[in-house]
KOLMARRO-408296 format. One line per 4 residues: number of its first residue (from 1); their letters; for each residue y, x, z of C-alpha. Coordinates in nm, 2 decimals, always signed. Each point is the difference from the previous one (the first is absolute). Example, Ala and Ser with C-alpha at 12.3 -4.5 7.8 and 13.67 -1.06 7.14 Angstrom:
! residues 2
1> as> -0.45 +1.23 +0.78 | +0.34 +0.14 -0.07
END
This chain:
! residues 553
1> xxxx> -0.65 -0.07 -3.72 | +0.08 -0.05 +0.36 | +0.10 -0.34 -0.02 | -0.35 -0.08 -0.14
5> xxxx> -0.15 +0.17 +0.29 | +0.20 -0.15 +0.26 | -0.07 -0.33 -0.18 | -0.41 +0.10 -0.02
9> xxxx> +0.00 +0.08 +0.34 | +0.20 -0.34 +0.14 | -0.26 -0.19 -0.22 | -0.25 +0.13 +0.23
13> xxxx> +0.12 -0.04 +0.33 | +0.08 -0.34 -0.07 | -0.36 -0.06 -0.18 | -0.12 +0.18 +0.35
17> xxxx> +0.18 -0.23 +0.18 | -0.15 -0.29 -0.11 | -0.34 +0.11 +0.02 | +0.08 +0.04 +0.39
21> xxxx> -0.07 +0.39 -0.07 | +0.00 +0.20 +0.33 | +0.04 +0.43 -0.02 | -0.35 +0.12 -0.03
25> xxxx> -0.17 -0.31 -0.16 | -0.19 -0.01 -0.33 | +0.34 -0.08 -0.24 | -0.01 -0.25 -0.24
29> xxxx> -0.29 -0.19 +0.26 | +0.11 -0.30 +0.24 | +0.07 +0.12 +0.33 | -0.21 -0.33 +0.24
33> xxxx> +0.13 -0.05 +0.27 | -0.20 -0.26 +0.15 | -0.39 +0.09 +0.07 | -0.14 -0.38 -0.07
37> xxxx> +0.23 +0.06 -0.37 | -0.18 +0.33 +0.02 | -0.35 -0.17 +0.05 | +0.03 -0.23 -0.25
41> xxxx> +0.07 +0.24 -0.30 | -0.28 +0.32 +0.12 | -0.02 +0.14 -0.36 | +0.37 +0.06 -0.06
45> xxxx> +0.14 +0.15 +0.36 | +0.09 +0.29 -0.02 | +0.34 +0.01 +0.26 | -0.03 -0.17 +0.35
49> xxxx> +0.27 -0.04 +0.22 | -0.02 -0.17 +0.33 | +0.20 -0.06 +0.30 | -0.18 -0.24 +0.20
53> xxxx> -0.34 -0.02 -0.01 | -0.35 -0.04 +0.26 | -0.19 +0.29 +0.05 | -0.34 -0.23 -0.06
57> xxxx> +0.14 -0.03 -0.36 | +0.11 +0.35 -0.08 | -0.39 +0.02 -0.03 | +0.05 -0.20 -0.32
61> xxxx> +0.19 +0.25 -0.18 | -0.28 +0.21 -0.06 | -0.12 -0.26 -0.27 | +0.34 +0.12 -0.24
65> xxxx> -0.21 +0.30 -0.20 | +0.33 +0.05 -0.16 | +0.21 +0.06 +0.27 | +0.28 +0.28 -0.09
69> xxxx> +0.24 -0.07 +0.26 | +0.00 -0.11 +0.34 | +0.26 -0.12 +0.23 | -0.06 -0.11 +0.43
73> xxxx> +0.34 -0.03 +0.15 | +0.07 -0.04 +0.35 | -0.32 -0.17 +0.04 | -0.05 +0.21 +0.35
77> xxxx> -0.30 +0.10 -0.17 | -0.20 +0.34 +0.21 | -0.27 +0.01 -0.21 | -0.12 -0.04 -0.37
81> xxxx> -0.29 -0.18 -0.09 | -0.29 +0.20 -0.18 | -0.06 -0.21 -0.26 | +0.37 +0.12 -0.11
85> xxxx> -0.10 +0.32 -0.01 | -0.26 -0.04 -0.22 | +0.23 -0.13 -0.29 | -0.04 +0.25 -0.30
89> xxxx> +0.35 +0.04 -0.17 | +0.28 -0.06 +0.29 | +0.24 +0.26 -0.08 | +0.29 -0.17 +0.22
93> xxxx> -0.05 -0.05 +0.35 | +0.28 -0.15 +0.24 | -0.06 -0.09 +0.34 | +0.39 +0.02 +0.14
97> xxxx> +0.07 -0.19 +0.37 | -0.29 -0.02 +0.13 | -0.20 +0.14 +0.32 | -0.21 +0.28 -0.19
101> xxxx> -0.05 +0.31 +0.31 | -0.15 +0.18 -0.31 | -0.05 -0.01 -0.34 | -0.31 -0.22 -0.06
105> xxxx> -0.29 +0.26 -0.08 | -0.15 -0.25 -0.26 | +0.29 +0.10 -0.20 | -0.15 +0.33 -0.07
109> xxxx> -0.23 -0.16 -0.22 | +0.25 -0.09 -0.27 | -0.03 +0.25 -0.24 | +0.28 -0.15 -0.21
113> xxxx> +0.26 -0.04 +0.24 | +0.32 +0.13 -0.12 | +0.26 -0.16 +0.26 | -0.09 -0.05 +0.31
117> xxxx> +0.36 -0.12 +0.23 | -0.06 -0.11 +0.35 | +0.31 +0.02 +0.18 | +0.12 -0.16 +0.34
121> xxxx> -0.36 -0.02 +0.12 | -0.13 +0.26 +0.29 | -0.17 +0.23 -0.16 | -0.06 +0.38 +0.24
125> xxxx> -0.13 +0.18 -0.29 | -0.07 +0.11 -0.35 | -0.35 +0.07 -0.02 | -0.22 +0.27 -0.11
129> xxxx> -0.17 -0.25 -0.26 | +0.29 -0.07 -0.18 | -0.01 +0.30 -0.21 | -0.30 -0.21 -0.11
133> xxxx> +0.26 -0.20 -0.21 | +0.02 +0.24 -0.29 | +0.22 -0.24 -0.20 | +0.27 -0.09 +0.20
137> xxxx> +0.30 +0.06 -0.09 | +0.24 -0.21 +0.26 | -0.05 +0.01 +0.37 | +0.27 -0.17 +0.16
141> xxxx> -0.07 -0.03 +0.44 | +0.31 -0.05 +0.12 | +0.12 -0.13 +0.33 | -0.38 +0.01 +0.15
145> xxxx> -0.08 +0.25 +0.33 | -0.13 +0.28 -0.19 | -0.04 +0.35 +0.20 | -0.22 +0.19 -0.23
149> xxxx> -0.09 +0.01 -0.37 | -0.30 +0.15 -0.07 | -0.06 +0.35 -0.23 | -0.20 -0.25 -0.26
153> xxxx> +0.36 -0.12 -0.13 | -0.03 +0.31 -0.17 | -0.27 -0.08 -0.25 | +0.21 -0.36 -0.12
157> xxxx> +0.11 +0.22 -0.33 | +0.13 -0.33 -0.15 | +0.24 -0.08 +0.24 | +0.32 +0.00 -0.08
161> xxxx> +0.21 -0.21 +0.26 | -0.08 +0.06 +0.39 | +0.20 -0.19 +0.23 | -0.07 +0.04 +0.39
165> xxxx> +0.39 -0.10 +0.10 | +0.04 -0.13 +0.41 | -0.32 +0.14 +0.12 | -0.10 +0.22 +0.29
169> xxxx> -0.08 +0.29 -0.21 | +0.10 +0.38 +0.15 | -0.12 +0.16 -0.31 | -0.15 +0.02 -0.30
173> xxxx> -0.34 +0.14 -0.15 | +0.08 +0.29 -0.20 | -0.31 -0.19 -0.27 | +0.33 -0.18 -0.10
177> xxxx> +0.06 +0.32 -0.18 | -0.28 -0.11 -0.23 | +0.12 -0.30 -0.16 | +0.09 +0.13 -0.30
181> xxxx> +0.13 -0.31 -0.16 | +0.18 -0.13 +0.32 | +0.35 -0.08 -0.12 | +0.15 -0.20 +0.28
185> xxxx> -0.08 +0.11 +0.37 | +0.17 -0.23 +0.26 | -0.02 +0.08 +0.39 | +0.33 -0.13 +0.14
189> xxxx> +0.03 -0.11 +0.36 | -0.31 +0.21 +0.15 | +0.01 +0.29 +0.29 | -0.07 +0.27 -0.26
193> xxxx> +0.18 +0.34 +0.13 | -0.13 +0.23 -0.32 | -0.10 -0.08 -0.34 | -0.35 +0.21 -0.16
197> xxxx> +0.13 +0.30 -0.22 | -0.32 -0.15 -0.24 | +0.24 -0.28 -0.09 | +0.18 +0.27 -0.20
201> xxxx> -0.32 -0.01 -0.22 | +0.12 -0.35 -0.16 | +0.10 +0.08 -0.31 | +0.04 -0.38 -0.11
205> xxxx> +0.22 -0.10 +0.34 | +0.26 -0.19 -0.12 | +0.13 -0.16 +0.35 | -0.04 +0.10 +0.36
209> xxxx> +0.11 -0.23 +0.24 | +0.01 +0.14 +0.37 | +0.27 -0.15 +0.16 | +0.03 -0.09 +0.40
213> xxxx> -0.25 +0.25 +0.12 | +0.02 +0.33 +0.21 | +0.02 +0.26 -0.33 | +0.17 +0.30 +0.09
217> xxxx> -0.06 +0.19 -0.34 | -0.10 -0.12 -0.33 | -0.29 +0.25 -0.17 | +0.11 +0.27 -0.09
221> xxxx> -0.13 -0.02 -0.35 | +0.07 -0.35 -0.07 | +0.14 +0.13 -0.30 | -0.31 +0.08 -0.15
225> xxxx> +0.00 -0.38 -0.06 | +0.15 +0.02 -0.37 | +0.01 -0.37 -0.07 | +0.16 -0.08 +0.35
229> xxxx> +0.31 -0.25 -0.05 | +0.07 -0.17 +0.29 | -0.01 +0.16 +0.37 | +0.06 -0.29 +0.30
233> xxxx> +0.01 +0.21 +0.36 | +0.29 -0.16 +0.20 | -0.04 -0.06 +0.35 | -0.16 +0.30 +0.09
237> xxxx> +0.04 +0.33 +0.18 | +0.06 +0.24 -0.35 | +0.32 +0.28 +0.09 | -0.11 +0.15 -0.37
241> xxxx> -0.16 -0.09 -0.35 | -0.26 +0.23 -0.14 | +0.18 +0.22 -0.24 | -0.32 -0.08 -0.27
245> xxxx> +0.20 -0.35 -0.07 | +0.21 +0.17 -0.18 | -0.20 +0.06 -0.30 | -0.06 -0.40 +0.03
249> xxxx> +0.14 -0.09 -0.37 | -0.10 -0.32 +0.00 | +0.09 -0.07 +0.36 | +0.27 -0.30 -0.04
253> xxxx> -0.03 -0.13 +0.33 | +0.04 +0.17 +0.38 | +0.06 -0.24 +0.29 | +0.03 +0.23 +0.30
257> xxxx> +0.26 -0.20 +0.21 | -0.06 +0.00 +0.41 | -0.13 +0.35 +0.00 | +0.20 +0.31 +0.19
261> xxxx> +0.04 +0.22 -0.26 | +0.21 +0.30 +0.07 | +0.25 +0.24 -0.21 | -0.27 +0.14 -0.20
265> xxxx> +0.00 -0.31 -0.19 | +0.36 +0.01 -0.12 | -0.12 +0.29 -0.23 | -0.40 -0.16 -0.09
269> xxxx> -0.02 -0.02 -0.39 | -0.02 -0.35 -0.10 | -0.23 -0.09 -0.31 | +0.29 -0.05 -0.28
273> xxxx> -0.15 -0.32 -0.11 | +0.04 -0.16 +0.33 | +0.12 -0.34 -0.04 | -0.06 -0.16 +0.35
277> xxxx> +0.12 +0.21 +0.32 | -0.01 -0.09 +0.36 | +0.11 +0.21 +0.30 | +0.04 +0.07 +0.34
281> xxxx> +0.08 +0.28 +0.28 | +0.25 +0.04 +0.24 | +0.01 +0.41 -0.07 | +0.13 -0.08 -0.34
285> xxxx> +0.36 +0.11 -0.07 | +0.00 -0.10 -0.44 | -0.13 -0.14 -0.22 | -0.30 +0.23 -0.12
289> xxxx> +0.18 +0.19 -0.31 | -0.26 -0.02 -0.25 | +0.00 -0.36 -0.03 | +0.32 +0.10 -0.23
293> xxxx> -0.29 +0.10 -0.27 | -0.20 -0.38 +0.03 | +0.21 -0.15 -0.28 | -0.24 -0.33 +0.05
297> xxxx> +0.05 -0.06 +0.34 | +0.09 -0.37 +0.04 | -0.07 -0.10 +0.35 | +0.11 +0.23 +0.30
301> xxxx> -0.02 -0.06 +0.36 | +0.11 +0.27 +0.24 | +0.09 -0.14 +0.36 | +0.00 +0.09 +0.36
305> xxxx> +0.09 +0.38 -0.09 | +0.27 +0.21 +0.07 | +0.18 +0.02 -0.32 | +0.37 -0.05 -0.02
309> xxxx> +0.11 -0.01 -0.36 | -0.15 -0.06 -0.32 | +0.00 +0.28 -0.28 | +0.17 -0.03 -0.32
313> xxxx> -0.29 +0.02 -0.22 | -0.13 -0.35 +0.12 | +0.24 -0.14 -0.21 | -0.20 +0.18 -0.32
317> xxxx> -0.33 -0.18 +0.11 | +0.03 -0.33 -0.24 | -0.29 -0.14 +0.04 | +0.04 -0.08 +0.33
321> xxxx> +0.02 -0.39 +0.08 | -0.08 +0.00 +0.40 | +0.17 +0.23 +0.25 | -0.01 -0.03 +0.34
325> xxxx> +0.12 +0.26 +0.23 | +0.01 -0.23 +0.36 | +0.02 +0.15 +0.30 | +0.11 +0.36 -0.09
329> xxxx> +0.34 +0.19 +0.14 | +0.19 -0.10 -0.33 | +0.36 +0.07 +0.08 | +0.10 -0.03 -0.39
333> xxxx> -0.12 -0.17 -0.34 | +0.17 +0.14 -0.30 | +0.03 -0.24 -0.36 | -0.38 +0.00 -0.15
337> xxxx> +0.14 -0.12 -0.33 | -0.28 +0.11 -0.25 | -0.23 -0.21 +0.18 | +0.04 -0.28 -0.24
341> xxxx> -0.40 -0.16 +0.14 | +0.12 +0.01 +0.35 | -0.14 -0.37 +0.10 | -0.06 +0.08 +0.37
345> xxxx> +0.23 +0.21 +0.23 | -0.05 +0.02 +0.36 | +0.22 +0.23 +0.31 | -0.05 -0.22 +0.29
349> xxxx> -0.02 +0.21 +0.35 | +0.24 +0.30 -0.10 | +0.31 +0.12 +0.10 | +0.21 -0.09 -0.31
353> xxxx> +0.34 -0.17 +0.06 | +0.02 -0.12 -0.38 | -0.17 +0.00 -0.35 | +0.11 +0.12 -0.29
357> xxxx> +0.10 -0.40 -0.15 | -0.11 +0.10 -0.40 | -0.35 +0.00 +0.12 | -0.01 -0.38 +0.02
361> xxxx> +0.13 +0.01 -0.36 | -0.29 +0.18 -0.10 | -0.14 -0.19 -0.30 | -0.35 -0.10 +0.14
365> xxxx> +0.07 -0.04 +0.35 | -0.13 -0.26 +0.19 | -0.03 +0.05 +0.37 | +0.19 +0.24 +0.23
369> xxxx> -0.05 +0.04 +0.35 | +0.24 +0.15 +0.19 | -0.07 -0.10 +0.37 | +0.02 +0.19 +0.32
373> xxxx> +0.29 +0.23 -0.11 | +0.34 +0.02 +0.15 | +0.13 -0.11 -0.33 | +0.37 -0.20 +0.04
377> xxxx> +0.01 -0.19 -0.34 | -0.13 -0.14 -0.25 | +0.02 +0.19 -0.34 | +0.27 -0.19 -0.25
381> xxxx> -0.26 +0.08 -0.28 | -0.22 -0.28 +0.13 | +0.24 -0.25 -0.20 | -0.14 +0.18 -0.34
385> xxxx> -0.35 +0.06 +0.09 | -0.18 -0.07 -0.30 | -0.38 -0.11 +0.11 | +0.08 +0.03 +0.36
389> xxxx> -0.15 -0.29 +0.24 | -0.09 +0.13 +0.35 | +0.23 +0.23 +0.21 | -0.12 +0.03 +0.36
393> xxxx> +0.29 +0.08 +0.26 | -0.17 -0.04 +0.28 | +0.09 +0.22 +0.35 | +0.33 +0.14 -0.20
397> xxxx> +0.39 +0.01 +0.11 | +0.08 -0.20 -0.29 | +0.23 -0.31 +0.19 | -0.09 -0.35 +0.01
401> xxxx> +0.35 -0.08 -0.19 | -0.12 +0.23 -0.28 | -0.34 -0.12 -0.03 | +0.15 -0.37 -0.03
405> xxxx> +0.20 +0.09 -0.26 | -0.29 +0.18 -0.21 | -0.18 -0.27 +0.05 | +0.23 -0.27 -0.13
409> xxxx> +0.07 +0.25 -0.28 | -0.40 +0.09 -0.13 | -0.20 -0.21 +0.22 | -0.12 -0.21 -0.26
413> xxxx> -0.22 +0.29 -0.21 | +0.05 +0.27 +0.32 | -0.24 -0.07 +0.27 | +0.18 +0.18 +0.29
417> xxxx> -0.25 +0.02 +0.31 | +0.16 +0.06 +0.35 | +0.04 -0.05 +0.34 | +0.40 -0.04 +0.01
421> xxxx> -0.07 -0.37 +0.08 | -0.35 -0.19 +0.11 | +0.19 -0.36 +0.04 | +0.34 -0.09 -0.05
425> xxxx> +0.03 +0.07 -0.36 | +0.21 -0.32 -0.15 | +0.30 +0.13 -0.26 | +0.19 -0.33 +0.04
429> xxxx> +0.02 +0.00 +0.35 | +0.18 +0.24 +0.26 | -0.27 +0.14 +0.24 | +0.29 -0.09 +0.32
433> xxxx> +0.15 -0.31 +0.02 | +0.23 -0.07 +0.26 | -0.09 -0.32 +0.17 | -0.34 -0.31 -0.02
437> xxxx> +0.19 -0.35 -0.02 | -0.30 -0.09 +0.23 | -0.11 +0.25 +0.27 | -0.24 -0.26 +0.22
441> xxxx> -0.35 +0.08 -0.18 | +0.03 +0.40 +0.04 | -0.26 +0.10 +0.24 | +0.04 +0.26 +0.29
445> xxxx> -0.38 +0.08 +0.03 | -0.28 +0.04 -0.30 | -0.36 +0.08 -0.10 | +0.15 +0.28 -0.24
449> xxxx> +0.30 +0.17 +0.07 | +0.29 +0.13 -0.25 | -0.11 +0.38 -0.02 | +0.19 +0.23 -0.26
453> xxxx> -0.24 +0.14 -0.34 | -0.17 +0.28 +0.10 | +0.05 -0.08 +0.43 | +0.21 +0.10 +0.28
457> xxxx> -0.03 +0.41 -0.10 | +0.11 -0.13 -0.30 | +0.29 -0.16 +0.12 | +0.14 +0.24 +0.20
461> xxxx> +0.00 +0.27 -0.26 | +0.20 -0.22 -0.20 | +0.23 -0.03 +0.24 | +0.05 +0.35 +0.07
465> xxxx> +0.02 +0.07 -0.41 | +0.26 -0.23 -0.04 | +0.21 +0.05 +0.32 | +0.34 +0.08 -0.09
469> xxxx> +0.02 +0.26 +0.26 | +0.41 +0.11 -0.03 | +0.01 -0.39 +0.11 | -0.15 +0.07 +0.36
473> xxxx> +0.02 +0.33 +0.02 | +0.03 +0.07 +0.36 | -0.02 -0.41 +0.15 | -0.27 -0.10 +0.25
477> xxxx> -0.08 -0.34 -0.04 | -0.24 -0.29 -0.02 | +0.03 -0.27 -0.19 | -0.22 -0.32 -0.03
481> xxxx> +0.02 -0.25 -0.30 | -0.16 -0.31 -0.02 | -0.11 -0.18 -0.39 | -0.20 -0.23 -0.15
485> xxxx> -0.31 +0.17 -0.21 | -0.02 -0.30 -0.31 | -0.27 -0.11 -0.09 | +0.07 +0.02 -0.38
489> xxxx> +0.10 +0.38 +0.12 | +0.34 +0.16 +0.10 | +0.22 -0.04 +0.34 | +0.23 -0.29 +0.05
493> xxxx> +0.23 -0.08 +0.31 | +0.02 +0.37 +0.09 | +0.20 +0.01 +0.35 | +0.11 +0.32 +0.21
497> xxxx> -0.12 -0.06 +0.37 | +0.11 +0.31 +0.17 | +0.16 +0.34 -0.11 | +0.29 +0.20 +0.15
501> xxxx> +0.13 +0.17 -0.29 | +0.10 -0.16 -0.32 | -0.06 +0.27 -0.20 | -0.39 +0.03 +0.13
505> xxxx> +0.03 -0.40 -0.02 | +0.06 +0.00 -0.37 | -0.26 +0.27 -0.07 | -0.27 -0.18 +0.16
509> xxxx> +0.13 -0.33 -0.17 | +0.02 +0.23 -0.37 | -0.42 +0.15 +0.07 | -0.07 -0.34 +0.06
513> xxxx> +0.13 -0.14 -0.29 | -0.08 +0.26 -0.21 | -0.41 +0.00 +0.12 | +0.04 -0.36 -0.12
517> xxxx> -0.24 -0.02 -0.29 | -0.29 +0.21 +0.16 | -0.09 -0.29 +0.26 | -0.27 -0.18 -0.01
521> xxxx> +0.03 -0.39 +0.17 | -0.16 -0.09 +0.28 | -0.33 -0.27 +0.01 | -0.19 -0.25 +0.14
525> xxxx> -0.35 -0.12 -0.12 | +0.05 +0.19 -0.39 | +0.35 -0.21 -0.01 | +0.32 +0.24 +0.02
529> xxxx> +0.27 -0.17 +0.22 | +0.31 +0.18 +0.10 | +0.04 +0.13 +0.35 | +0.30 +0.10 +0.23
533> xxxx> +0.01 +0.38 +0.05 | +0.17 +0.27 +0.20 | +0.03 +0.34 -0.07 | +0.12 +0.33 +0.21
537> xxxx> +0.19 +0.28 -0.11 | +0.02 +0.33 +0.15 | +0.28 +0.21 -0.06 | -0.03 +0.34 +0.21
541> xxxx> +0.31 +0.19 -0.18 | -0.28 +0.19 -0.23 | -0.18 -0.25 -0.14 | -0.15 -0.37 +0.03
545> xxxx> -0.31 -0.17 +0.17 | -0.09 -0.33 -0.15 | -0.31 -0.26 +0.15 | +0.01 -0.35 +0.10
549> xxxx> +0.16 -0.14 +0.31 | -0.28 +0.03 +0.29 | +0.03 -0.37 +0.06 | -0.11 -0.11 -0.33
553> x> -0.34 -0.06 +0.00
END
C-alpha cells in the first residue's frame, strides 16, 4: 500500500512539473509565464507568473476573468494597479522583491484571497483592513520593516500560517490569540522582548518559531497549546522554560540553543516524546535527567555548558542518530555501544585527551568530530570503522608523524580534516633536503614572504612545545640559521651562521627541521619561487624565542 502511494504521489509531482505548476496555483492548469502567451489565450488563464514586466501592461491583466493565481517578482513594483483589484476569484496573491511601503489597499477588495506572500518588500505595517480578508489562510511578510500589526489580524479566523520573520516588530497584538485555526506562527529575527499570554489560546498551534529576539520567558501557559509539536526560541534571553511544556505530548521538537538557561533546567521535565533537542547555558552542570525517559530522542545538541561527563543512561537512548555535545567541560566519554543509529557524533571544544576508539565502530557512523581537544592519538579503531568517512582532528595534539600514517592507512574512504600541514604534504618526498644543485635563481627579497601556517604566534608556540628543554637547560645563546624556503615547499641548503653552543646549535637546527612541513613558500606576482631565509633563536636557559633575523626584509 505504500509503495502505491509513494508511486501516486511521484506521478504527480512529475505531472506538476511539467505543467510548470508553482505552490499556490490552480493544479492541474498551466502556470504562463509570459503575459503576451497570457494575452493570447484570455479564456483559459488561470496562473500568471511574471518576472519582468512594464507597469503600462500590468493594466492588461485585468482582462484574465479567470485569474487564480498571481505572481510579480522583483519587478520593484510600489503599487498595484486597480484594475487588479477588481479581479473576482484571485485566491493567490505574490508580490515578493519588490518596493511595496505597504500592502496595496486595493487588495482588501479580494474577497477570495487565500494567500497573500509579499516578502522582501518594505512594508511598516499590517493594517487594520486586513481582517477584512476573512478567507485567508496564509500570510507570509517576511523580511519587510514592519513595527506594528494591527488588532484586525484577529478577525482572519482562516489563517493558519503567519509569518512576520526579520521585521522590526517589538510585540505582538494579543488579537493573535483569536486565530483559531492558526497552525504555524513564525516571528524570528524581530525585537520582541514578551510574547501575549492570548497566544496560549491556540489550541491548533502546531509550530512557534521565535528565534533571535529579546524573549526572556516563554508564556507561561504555552502548554495550553495541546497540538504544539515544534518550539524554535534559540538566540534569545530564556534562563527557564515554562513548566506548562511539560504536558506538551506531542511536542517533538525544542530548539532552545544560545539561550542562558540556568540549573533549574537540569531538572525541567521534558515531553517524553521529544525527538529533536537543542541546548544551551553556561549554568548547566548535566545533562537534564529526564531526557533518560525520551526513548525517541534522535537528535541532541547540548553545547557551550558546563557539563563534564556524560551519564550512563545515554547509552539506553537508541534512537538517537545526531549528538553533539561541542564546547562543553567534557573531561571523559565512556563506550555508547547500544547506540547502534549513531550517524553523527560531535566533541569538538572540550577538555578530553582521548575517545573511547569503539565508537568509530559503531555500525551507522558516519562523521565524527573530534576537534579542539587535547587529544594525543588517533583511536586504532578507525582501521575497522564500518560507515565511517569524515573525522575532523583539527586544533588536537595528535602529531604530524601520526596523522601521516593514518592517512596513508584510511585516507582513501576517511576524510581526515586538519591543520597539521597547510603546504608541504608530498609522501614521496622528504620535506628537508640537504642541498639545490643550482642555488643562482633563489631570491633574497619577495612580494610574499615564507610565513609558518597559522603566523609567527604560531610559530613560536611550536617552538616552545617541542623544545627539548634537558638539551639547553641552563645555556644562553643565540643562534642564527640561514635556508632556502622551496618553492615546491620544504627547506633545502640549511646552514648554521652563528651559535656558541653546539648543543643550543643542534636544537635550533632539530626546530627547524622539524617545523619543516608547516611553511608556506614565498611569492611573486601569484608564482611561488623559493627565497633565502635566516632565522634567530633564543635560548635564555628557560626556554626559546624564535622570529626572523631583523635584517631580512
Amino acid at each position: 500500500m505504500k509503495r502505491i502511494v509513494f508511486l501516486l504521489l511521484l506521478f504527480g509531482f512529475f505531472h506538476l512539473a511539467a505543467l510548470g505548476q508553482d505552490y499556490g496555483s490552480v493544479k492541474g492548469k498551466k502556470v504562463y509565464r509570459s503575459l503576451e502567451e497570457a494575452l493570447a489565450n484570455k479564456n483559459d488563464v488561470y496562473n500568471l507568473r511574471l518576472y519582468r514586466f512594464k507597469w503600462e501592461d500590468l493594466q492588461l491583466i485585468a482582462t484574465l476573468k479567470q485569474l487564480q493565481y498571481l505572481a510579480l517578482e522583483n519587478g520593484k513594483l510600489d503599487s498595484l494597479p486597480e484594475a487588479i483589484c477588481s479581479l473576482p476569484d484571485i485566491r493567490t496573491l505574490n508580490l515578493c522583491g519588490n518596493k511595496f511601503t505597504k500592502i496595496p489597499e486595493g487588495v482588501r477588495r479580494m474577497k477570495q484571497l487565500d494567500y497573500l506572500v509579499m516578502y522582501d518588500n518594505e512594508i511598516r505595517e499590517v493594517p487594520a483592513w486586513i481582517g477584512e480578508l476573512t478567507n485567508l489562510k496564509t500570510l507570509i511578510l517576511v523580511r519587510n520593516k514592519i513595527d506594528s500589526i494591527s488588532p484586525g489580524i484577529g478577525r482572519l479566523h482562516k489563517l493558519s500560517d503567519f509569518a512576520v520573520n526579520n521585521n522590526m516588530l517589538r510585540h505582538l497584538p494579543k488579537e493573535i490569540g483569536e486565530l483559531r485555526s492558526l497552525r504555524e506562527l513564525s516571528a524570528d529575527g524581530n525585537q520582541l522582548t514578551q510574547l501575549p499570554e492570548e497566544i496560549t489560546r491556540l489550541k491548533n498551534l502546531e509550530t512557534l518559531e521565535v528565534n533571535s529576539n529579546y524573549l526572556s520567558s516563554l508564556p507561561e501557559e504555552l502548554g495550553k497549546c495541546s497540538k504544539l509539536a515544534r518550539v524554535q526560541a534559540s538566540s534569545n534571553r530564556l534562563t527557564s522554560l515554562p513548566a506548562s511544556l511539560s504536558r506538551l505530548r506531542e511536542l517533538k521538537s525544542l530548539v532552545l540553543e544560545n539561550n542562558s538557561f540556568d540549573s533549574s533546567i537540569e531538572h525541567f521535565v521534558f515531553p517524553m516524546r521529544l525527538e529533536h533537542l537543542e541546548l544551551t547555558g553556561k549554568a548547566i552542570h548535566q545533562i537534564p535527567i529526564s531526557l533518560q525517559h525520551c526513548k525517541d530522542l534522535q537528535h541532541i545538541k547540548i553545547t557551550h555548558t558546563s557539563i563534564a561527563s556524560i551519564p550512563n543512561w545515554l547509552n539506553e537512548l537508541k534512537a538517537i542518530n545526531w549528538l553533539e555535545l561541542n564546547n562543553n567541560q567534557l573531561t571523559v566519554i565512556h563506550d555508547l555501544p547500544d547506540l547502534h543509529k549513531l550517524r553523527v557524533f560531535r566533541v569538538s571544544g572540550n577538555l578530553l585527551d582521548t575517545v573511547p576508539g569503539n565508537i568509530l565502530l559503531l555500525p551507522a557512523l558516519e562523521t565524527a568530530d573530534i576537534s579542539n581537544n587535547p587529544i594525543t592519538h588517533i583511536p586504532v579503531e578507525i582501521q575497522h570503522a564500518a560507515k565511517l568517512t569524515w573525522l575532523s582532528i583539527y586544533s588536537t595534539w595528535i602529531s604530524n608523524t601520526e596523522y601521516m600514517a593514518y592517512k596513508r592507512l584510511v585516507g582513501k574512504h576517511i576524510a581526515l580534516p586538519h591543520d597539521k600541514i597547510v603546504f608541504f604534504e608530498d609522501e614521496d618526498r622528504p620535506c628537508y633536503i640537504d642541498g639545490l644543485l643550482d642555488t643562482s635563481e633563489v631570491f633574497t627579497h619577495m612580494e610574499v614572504n615564507p610565513h609558518f601556517i597559522k603566523g609567527h604566534q604560531a610559530w613560536q608556540n611550536f617552538a616552545v612545545d617541542h623544545l627539548r628543554k634537558n638539551k639547553v637547560a641552563g645555556v644562553q645563546d643565540s643562534v642564527v640559521l640561514r635556508y632556502i624556503v622551496r618553492d615546491e615547499g620544504g627547506f633545502s641548503n640549511l646552514q648554521v651562521v652563528h651559535y656558541k653552543f653546539e648543543q643550543t646549535r643542534d636544537e635550533a637546527v632539530y626546530l627547524m627541521k622539524l617545523s619543516c612541513p608547516y611553511w608556506v613558500p614565498a611569492s611573486i606576482s601569484g608564482r611561488r619561487v623559493n627565497l633565502w631565509r635566516r632565522q634567530v633563536f633564543i635560548f635564555d636557559g628557560e626556554g626559546i624565542k624564535v622570529g626572523d633575523h631583523p635584517n631580512d626584509p
